[in-house]
DOTOR-175275 format. One line per 3 residues: number of its first residue (from 0); for each residue x, y, z of N, C-alpha, C. Coordinates in steps of 0.05 Angstrom, whole numbers, padded with zeros to 5 digits, m for minus. Layout:
NUM) X:Y:Z:X:Y:Z:X:Y:Z; ...
This chain:
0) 00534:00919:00372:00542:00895:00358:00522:00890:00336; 00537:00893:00310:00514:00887:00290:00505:00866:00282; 00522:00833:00284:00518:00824:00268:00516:00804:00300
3) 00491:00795:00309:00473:00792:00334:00486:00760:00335; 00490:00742:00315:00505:00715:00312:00520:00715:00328; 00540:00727:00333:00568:00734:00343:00564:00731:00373
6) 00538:00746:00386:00551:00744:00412:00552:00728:00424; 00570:00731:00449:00579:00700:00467:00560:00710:00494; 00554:00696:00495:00534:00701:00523:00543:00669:00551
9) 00550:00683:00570:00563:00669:00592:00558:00636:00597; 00575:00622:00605:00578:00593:00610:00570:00594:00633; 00560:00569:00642:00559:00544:00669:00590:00539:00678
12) 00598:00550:00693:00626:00540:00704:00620:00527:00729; 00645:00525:00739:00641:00508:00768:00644:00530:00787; 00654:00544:00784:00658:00562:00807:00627:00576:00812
15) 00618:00574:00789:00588:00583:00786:00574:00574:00805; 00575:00550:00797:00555:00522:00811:00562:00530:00841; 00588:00515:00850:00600:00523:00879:00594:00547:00891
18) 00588:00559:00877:00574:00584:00899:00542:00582:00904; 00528:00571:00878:00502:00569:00882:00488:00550:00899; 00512:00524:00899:00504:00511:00910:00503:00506:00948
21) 00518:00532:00956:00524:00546:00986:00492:00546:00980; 00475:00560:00965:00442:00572:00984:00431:00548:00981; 00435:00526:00973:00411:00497:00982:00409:00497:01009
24) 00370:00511:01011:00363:00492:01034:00364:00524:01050; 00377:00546:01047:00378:00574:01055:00354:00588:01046; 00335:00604:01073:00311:00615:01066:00329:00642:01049
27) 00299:00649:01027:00309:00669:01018:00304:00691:01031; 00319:00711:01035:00306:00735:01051:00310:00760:01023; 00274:00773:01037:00275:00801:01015:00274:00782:00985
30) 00261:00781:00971:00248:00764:00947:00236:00785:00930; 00245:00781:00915:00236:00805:00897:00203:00802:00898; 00200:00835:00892:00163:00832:00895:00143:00814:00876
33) 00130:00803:00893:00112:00797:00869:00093:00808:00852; 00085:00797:00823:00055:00812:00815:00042:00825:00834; 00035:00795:00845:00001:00806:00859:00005:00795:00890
36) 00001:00815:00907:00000:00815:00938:m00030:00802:00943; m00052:00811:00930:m00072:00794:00937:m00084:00786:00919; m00111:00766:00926:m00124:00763:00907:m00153:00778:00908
39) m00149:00788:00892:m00166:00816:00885:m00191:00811:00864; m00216:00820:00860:m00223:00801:00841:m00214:00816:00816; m00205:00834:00815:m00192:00838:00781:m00173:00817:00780
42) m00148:00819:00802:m00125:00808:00800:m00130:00782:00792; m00145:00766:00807:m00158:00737:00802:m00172:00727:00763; m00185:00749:00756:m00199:00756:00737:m00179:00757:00711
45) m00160:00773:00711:m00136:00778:00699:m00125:00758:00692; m00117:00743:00713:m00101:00712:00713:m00126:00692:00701; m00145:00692:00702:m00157:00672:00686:m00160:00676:00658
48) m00165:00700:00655:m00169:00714:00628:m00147:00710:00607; m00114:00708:00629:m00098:00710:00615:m00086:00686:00605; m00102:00658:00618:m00105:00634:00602:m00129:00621:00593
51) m00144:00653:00589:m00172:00632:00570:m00181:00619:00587; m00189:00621:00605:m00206:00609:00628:m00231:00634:00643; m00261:00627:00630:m00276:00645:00640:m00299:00630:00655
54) m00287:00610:00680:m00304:00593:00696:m00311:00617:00711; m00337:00629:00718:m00355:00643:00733:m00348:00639:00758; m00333:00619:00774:m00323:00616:00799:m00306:00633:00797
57) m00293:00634:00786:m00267:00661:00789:m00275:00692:00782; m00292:00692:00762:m00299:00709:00747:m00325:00729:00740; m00345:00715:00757:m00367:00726:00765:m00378:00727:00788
60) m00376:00746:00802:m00383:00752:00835:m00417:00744:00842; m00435:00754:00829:m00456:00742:00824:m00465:00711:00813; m00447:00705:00806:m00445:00677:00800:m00437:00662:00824
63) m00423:00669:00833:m00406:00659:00858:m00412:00660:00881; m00428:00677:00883:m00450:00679:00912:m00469:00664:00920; m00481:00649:00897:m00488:00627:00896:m00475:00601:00902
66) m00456:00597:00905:m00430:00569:00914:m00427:00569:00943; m00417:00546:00950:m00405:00544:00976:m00387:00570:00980; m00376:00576:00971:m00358:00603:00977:m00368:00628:00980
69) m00395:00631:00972:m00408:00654:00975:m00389:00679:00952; m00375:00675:00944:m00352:00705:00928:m00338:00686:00918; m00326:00701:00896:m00309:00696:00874:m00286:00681:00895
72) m00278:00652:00875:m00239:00654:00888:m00224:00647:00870; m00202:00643:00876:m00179:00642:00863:m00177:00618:00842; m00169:00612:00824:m00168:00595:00808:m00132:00591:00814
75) m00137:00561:00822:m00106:00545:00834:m00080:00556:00822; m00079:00562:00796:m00054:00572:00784:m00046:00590:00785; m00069:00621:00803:m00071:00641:00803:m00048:00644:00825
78) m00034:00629:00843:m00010:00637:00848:00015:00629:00834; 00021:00633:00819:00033:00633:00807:00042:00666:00799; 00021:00679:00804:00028:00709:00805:00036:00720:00832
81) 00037:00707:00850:00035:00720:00872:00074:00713:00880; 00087:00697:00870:00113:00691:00875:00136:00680:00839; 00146:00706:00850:00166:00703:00822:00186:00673:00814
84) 00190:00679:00847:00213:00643:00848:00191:00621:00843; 00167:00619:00840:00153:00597:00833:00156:00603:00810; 00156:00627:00797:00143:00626:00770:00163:00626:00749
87) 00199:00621:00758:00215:00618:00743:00240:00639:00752; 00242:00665:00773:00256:00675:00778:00287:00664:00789; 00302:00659:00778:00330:00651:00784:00343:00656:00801
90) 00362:00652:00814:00389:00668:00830:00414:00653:00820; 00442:00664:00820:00466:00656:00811:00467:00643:00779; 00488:00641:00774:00492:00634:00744:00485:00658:00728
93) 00498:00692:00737:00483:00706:00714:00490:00697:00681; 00471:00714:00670:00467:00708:00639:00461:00685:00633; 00466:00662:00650:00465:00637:00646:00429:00635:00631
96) 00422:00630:00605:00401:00619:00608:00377:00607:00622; 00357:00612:00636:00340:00596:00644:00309:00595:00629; 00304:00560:00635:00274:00559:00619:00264:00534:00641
99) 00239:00554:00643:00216:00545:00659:00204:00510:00650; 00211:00492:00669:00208:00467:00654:00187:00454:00673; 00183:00459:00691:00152:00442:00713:00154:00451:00749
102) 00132:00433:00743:00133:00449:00776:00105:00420:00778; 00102:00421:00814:00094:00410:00827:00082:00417:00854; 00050:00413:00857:00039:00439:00877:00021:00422:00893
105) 00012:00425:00913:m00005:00418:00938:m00024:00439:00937; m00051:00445:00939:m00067:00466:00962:m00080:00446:00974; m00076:00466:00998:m00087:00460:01025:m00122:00472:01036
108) m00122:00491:01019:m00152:00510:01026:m00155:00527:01004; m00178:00534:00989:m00186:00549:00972:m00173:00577:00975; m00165:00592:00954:m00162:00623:00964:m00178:00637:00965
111) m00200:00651:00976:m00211:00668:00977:m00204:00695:00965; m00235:00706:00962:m00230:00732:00933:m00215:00754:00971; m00195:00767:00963:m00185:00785:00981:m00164:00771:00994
114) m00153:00750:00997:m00138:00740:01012:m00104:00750:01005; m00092:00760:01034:m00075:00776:01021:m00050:00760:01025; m00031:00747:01006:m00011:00728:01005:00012:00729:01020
117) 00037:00719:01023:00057:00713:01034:00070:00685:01030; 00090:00691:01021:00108:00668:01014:00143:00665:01029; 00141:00650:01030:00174:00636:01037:00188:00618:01028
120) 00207:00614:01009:00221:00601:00991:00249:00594:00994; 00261:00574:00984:00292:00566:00986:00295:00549:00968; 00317:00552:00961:00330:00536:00936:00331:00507:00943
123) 00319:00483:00930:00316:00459:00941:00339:00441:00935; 00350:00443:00908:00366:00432:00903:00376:00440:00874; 00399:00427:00864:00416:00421:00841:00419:00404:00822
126) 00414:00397:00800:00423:00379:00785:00431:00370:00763; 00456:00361:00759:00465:00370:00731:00454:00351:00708; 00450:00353:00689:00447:00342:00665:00464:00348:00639
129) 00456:00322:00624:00472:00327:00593:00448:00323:00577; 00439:00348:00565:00409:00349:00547:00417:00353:00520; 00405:00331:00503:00404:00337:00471:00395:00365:00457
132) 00378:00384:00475:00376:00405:00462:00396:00427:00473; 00414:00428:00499:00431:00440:00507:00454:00431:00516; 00462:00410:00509:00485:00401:00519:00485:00401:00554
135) 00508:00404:00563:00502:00409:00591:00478:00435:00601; 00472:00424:00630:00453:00439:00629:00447:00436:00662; 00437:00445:00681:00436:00448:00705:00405:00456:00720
138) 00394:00435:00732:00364:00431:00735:00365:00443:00768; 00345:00465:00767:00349:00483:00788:00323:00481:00805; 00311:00473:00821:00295:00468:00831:00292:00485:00859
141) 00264:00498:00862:00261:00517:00881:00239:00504:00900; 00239:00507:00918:00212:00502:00945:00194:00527:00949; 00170:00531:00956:00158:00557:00964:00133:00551:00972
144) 00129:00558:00996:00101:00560:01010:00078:00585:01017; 00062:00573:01017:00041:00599:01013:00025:00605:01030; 00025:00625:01045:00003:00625:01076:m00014:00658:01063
147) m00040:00649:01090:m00053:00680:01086:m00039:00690:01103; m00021:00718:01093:m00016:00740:01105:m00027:00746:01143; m00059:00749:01136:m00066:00757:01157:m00076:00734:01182
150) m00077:00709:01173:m00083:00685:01190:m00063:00663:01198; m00044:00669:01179:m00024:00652:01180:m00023:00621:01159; m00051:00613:01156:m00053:00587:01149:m00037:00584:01127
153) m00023:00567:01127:m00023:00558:01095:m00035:00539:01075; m00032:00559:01050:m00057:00554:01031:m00045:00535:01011; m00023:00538:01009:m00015:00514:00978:00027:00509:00983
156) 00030:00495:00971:00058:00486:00974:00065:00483:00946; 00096:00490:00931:00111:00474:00915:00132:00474:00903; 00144:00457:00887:00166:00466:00873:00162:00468:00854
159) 00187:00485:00842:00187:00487:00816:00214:00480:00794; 00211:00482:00770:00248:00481:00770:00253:00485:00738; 00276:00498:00741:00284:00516:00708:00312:00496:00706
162) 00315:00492:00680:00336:00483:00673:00353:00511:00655; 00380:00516:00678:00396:00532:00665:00413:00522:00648; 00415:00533:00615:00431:00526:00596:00441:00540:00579
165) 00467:00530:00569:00481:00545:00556:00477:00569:00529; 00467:00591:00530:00456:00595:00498:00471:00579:00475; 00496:00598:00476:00508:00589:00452:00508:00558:00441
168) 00508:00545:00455:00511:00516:00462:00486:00503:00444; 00466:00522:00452:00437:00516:00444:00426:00528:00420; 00437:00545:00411:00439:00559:00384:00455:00550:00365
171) 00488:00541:00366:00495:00528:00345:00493:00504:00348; 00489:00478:00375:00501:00453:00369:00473:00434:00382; 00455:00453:00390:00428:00442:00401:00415:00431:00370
174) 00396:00406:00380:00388:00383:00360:00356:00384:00362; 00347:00388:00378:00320:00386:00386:00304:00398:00372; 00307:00428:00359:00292:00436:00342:00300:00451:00310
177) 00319:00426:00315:00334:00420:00284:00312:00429:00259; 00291:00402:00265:00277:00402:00242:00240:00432:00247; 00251:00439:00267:00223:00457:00268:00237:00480:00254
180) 00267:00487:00261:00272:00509:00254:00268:00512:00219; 00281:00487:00213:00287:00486:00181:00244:00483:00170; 00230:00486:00183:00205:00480:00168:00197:00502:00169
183) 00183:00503:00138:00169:00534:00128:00152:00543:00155; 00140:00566:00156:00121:00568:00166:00093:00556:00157; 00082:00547:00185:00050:00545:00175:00030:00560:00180
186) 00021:00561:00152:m00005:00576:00148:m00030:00558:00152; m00051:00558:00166:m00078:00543:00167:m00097:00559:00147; m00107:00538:00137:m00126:00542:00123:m00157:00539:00139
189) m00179:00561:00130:m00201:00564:00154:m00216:00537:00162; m00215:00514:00146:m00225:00486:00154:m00202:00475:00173; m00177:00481:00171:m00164:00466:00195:m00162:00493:00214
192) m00172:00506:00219:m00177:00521:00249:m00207:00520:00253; m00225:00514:00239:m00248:00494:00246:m00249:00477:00266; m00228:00468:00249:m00231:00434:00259:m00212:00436:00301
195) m00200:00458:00298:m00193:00461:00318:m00211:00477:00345; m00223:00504:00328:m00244:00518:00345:m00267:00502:00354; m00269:00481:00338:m00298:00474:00352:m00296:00465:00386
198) m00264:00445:00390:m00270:00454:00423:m00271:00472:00437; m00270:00499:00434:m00271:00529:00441:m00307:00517:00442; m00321:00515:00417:m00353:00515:00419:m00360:00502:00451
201) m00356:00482:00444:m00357:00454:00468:m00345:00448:00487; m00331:00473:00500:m00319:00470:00517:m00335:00473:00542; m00340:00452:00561:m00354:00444:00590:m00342:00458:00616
204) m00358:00479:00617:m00353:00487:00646:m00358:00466:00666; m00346:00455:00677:m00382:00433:00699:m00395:00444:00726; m00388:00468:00737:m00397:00490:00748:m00418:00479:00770
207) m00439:00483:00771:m00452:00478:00796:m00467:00449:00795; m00466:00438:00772:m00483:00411:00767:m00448:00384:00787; m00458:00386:00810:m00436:00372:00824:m00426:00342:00811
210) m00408:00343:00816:m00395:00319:00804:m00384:00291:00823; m00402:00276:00829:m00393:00254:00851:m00376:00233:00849; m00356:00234:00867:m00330:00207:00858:m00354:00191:00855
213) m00371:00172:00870:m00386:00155:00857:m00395:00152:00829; m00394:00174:00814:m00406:00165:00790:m00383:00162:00766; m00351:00173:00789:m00329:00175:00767:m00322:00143:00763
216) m00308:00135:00739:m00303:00109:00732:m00262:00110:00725; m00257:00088:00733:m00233:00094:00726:m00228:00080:00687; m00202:00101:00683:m00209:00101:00649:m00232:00121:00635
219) m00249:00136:00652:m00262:00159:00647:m00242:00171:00639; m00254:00186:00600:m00233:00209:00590:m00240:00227:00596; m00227:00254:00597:m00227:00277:00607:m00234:00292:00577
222) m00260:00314:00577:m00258:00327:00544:m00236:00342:00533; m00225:00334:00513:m00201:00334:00506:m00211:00371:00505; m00187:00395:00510:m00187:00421:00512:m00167:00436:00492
225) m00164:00451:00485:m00148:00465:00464:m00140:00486:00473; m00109:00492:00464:m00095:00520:00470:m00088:00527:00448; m00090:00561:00439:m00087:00561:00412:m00094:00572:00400
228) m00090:00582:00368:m00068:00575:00360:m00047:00597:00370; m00021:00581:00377:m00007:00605:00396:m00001:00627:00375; m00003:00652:00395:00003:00676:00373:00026:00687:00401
231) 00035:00714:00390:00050:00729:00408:00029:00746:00426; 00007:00759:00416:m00019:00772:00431:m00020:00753:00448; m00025:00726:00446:m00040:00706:00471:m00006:00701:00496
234) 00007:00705:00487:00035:00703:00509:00031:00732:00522; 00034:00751:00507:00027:00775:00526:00002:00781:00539; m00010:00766:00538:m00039:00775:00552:m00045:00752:00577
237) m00020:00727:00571:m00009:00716:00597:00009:00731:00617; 00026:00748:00607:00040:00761:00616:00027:00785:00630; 00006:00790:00616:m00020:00819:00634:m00024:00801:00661
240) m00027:00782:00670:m00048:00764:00682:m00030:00756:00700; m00002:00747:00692:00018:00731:00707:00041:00748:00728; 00045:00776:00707:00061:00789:00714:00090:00786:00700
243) 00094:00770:00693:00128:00764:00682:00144:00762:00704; 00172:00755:00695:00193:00758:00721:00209:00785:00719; 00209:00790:00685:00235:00818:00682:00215:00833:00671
246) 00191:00836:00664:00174:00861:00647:00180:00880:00665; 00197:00903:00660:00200:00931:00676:00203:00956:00651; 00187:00971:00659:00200:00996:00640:00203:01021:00642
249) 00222:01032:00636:00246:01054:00635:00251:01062:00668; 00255:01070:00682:00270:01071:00710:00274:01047:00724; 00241:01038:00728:00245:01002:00741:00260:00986:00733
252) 00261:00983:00693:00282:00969:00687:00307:00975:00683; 00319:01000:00690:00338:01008:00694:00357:01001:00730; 00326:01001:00745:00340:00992:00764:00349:00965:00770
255) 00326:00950:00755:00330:00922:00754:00361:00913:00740; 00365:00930:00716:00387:00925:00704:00420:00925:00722; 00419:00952:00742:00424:00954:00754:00438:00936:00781
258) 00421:00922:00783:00420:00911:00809:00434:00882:00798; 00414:00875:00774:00427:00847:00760:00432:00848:00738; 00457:00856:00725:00467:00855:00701:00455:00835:00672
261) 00461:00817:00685:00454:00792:00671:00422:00788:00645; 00411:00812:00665:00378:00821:00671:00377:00837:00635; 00398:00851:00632:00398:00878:00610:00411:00864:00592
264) 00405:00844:00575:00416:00829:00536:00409:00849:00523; 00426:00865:00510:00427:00885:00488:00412:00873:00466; 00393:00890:00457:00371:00883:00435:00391:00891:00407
267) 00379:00894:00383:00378:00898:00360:00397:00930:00359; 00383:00950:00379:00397:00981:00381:00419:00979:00395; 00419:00965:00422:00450:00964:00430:00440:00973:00460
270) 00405:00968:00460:00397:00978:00485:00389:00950:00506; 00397:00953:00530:00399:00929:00546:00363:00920:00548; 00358:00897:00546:00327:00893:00545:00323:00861:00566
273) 00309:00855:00564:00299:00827:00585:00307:00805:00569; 00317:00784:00583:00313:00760:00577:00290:00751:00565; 00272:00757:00581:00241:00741:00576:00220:00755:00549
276) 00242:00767:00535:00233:00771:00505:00230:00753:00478; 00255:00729:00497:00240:00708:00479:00221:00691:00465; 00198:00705:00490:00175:00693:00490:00155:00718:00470
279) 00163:00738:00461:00157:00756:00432:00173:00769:00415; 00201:00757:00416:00216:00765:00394:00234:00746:00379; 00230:00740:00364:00224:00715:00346:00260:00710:00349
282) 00269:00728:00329:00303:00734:00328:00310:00729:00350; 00308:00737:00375:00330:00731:00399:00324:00707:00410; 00298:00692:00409:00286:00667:00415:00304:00644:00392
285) 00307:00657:00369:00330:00641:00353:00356:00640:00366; 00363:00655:00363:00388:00666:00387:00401:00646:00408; 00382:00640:00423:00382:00616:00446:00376:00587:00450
288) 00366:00582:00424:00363:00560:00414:00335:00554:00407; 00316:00566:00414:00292:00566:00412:00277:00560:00389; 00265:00553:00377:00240:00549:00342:00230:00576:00337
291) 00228:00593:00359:00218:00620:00352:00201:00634:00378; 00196:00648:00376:00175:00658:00408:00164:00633:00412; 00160:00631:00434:00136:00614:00449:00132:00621:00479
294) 00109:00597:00485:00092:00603:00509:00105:00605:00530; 00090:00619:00548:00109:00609:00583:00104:00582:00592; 00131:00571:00614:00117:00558:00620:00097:00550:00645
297) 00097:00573:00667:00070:00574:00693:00053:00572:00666; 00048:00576:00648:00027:00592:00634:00018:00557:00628; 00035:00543:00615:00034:00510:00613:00011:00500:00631
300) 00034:00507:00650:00023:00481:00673:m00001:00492:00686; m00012:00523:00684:m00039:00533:00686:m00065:00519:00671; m00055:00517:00642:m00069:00502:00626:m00079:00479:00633
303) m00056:00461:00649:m00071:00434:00651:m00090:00438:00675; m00086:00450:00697:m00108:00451:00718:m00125:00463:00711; m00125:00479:00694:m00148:00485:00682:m00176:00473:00677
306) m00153:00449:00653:m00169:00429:00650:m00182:00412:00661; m00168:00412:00686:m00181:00397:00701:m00218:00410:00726; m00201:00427:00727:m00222:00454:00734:m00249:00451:00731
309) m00250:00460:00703:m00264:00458:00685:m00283:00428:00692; m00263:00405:00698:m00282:00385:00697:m00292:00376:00720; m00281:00384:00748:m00292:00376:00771:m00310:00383:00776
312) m00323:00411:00774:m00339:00433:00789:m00334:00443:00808; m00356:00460:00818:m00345:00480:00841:m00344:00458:00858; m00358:00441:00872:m00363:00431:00897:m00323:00405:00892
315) m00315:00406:00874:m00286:00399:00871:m00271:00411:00882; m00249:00402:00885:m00218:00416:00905:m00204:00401:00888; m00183:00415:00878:m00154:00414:00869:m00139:00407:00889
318) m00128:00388:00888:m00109:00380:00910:m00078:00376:00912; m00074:00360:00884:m00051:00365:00878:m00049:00366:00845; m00025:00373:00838:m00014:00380:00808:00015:00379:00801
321) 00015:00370:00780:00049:00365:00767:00049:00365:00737; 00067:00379:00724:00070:00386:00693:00100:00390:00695; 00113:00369:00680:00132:00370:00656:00129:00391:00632
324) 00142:00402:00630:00142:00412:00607:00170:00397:00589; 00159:00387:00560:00173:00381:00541:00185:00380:00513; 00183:00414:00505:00179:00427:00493:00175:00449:00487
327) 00189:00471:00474:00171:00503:00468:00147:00495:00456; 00132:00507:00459:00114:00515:00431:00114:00546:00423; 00123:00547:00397:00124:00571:00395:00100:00572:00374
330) 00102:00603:00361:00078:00615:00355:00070:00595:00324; 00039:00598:00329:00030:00570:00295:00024:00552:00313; 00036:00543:00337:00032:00521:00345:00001:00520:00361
333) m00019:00489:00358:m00050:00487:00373:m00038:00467:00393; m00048:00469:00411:m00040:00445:00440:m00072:00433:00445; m00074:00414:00443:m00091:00387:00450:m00088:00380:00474
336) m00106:00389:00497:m00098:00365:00518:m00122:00346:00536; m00108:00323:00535:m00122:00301:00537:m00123:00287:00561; m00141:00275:00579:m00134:00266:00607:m00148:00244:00612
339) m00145:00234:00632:m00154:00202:00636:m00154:00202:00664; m00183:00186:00674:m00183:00176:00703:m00169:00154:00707; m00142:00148:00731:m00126:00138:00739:m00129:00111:00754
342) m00141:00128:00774:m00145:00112:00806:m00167:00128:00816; m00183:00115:00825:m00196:00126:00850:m00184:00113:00882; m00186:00134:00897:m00179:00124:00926:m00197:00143:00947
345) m00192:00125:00977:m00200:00153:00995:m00172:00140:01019; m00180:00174:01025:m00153:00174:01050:m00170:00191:01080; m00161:00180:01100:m00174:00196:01116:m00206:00210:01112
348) m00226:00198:01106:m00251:00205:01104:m00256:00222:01077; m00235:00221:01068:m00240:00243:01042:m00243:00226:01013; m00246:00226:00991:m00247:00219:00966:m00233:00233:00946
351) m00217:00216:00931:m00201:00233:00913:m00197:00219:00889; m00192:00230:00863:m00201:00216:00837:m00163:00225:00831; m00143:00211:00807:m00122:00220:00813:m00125:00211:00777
354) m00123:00239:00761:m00116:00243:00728:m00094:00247:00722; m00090:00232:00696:m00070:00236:00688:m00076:00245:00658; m00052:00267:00653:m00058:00288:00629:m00035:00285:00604
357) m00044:00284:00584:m00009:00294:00567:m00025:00315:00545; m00008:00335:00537:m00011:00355:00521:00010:00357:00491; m00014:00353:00466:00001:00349:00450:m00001:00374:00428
360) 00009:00373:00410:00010:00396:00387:m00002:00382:00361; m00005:00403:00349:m00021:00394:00327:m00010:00376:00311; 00021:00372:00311:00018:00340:00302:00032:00316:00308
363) 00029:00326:00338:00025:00300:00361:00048:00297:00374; 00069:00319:00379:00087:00318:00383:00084:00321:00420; 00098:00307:00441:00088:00317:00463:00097:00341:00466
366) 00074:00362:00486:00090:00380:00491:00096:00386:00527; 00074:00372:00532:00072:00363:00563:00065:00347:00576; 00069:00330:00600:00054:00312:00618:00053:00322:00638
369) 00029:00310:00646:00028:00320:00670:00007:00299:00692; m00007:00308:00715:m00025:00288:00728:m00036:00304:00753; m00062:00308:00769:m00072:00321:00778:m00088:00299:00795
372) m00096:00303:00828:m00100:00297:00852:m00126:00314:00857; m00157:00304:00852:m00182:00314:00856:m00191:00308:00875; m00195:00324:00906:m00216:00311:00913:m00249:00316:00907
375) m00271:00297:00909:m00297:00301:00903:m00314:00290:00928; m00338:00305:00924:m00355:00294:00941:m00374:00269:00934; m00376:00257:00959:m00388:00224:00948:m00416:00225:00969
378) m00432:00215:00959:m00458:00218:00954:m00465:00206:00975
């Protein structure tokens, strides 16, 4: 097909729905494999690297020997590789569009560098919507829990949820990125990527200098962090780290194609290629309604714990996390993100500081919210 406008790519029907909606609440059995079976310290390393995160807790074993943990561990987002259905993997509705819009996570215990994973997942629920950027649209929400393999425990809990939508729908009659599409490209000039790099300069590990709820204040800002400027190199080098859901090539993705039709959108040659090319090919990201490539979104909501990461220190625990995503950002685009102490509380002998985050673009458009559950140690 030459003239790529043209094609019709599959609807949301009901009969669709009515079948999908039989697995609410049904464990999944046999789950497609994940990235990463353990956490390895490359594997671990990889995943931080692949969101610009080089906290020495994850990333330097010698660094890390020195911590309560004695060895490298996992940095919280880092499963996100270890299970596809967290990370956006679908079932039913083929061709149907899907885009990764938030998720919401619990850990229960640090991961340890070696700890070898296991998950169990089920479709949580359904829900339909009428969205200004896709017209109808169908909010798919997944459950999935996370134990060590060899102990049983479990380490972290959550959902997640893609809103499936119509392409076509979202390519001619979608509104949302009306006015991004119609705007030139931007070019920065080296004083406004200055003005952006310098948080790259100043960016605060807070690492072993411990951080005590006593000394946190509520209305304490969080140092504002930068993502950026998005290019297509920095999506694939999430994609090194994350794994993708469809990256297969030539037999694997043939079997994949195979197995799920839906899986193989004929590129530019007429050769069946991935969905998840949107996120580096500008044209088919038009296609679907999209402003142009952009970021993932695990890759999002990595970012904000990040941030937060970054500001607890080691002797911190991540406890809980939640990110909206509200918006692509595609490539040109810098993300700002900004956070604020909430509440302090304690529960059961413990101490916990509870932030709240939003993530904006360079010119202030939201692109995410989100809010994060710290516990700290008190003095």
């Amino acid at each position: 097909m030459n003239d790529m406008t043209q094609r019709q790519f599959p609807r949301i029907t009901q009969e669709g729905l009515d079948d999908l909606s039989k697995r609410i609440g049904v464990k999944i059995e046999n789950t497609v494999e994940p990235w990463c079976y353990e956490a390895t310290r490359d594997n671990i390393r990889h995943y931080a690297h692949g969101i610009g995160d080089d906290n020495p807790l994850w990333c330097d074993p010698d660094y890390a020997k020195g911590t309560k943990f004695g060895d490298v561990i996992a940095l919280p987002s880092f499963l996100f590789s270890t299970s596809r259905i967290i990370s956006g993997y679908v079932g039913g509705l083929p061709g149907v569009h899907a885009m990764w819009s938030g998720s919401e996570w619990e850990w229960m215990k640090p991961i340890a560098r070696n700890t070898e994973l296991r998950t169990e997942a089920y479709l949580k629920d359904l829900i339909e919507h009428e969205t200004r950027f896709a017209g109808r649209a169908v909010q798919q929400i997944y459950h999935v829990d996370f134990y060590d393999a060899k102990t049983g425990d479990q380490l972290a809990a959550a959902d997640s949820w893609c809103f499936r939508t119509e392409r076509n729908h979202a390519a001619e009659k979608g509104t949302k990125y009306t006015d991004v599409k119609n705007r030139q490209p931007r070019v920065y000039t080296q004083e406004e990527l200055d003005s952006y790099t310098k948080y790259y300069e100043q960016e605060e590990i807070r690492g072993a200098e411990t951080r005590y709820w006593d000394d946190v204040t509520v209305g304490d800002a969080l140092p504002t962090m930068v993502k950026g400027p998005m290019t297509v190199t920095g999506f694939i080098a999430y994609a090194q780290g994350w794994g993708g859901l469809y990256i297969r090539a030539n037999k694997m993705a043939w079997k994949l194609q195979q197995k799920h039709p839906g899986a193989g959108i004929k590129n530019r040659f007429g050769i069946p290629d991935c969905p998840e090319r949107v996120h580096w090919e500008e044209d088919f990201a038009l296609e679907v309604g999209a402003p142009g490539a952009y970021d993932y979104g695990p890759e999002r909501a990595s970012w904000l714990t990040h941030h937060v990461t970054n500001w607890m220190g080691d002797d911190g625990h991540l406890s809980q996390a939640k990110c909206q995503v509200r918006r692509h950002n595609p490539e040109g685009d810098i993300i700002l993100i900004h956070g604020e102490v909430a509440r302090k509380f304690d529960k059961d002998g413990k101490f916990y500081v509870e932030i709240t985050q939003r993530a904006e673009q360079q010119d202030g458009e939201m692109s995410a919210v989100g809010s994060c559950i710290v516990e700290l140690p008190k003095k």
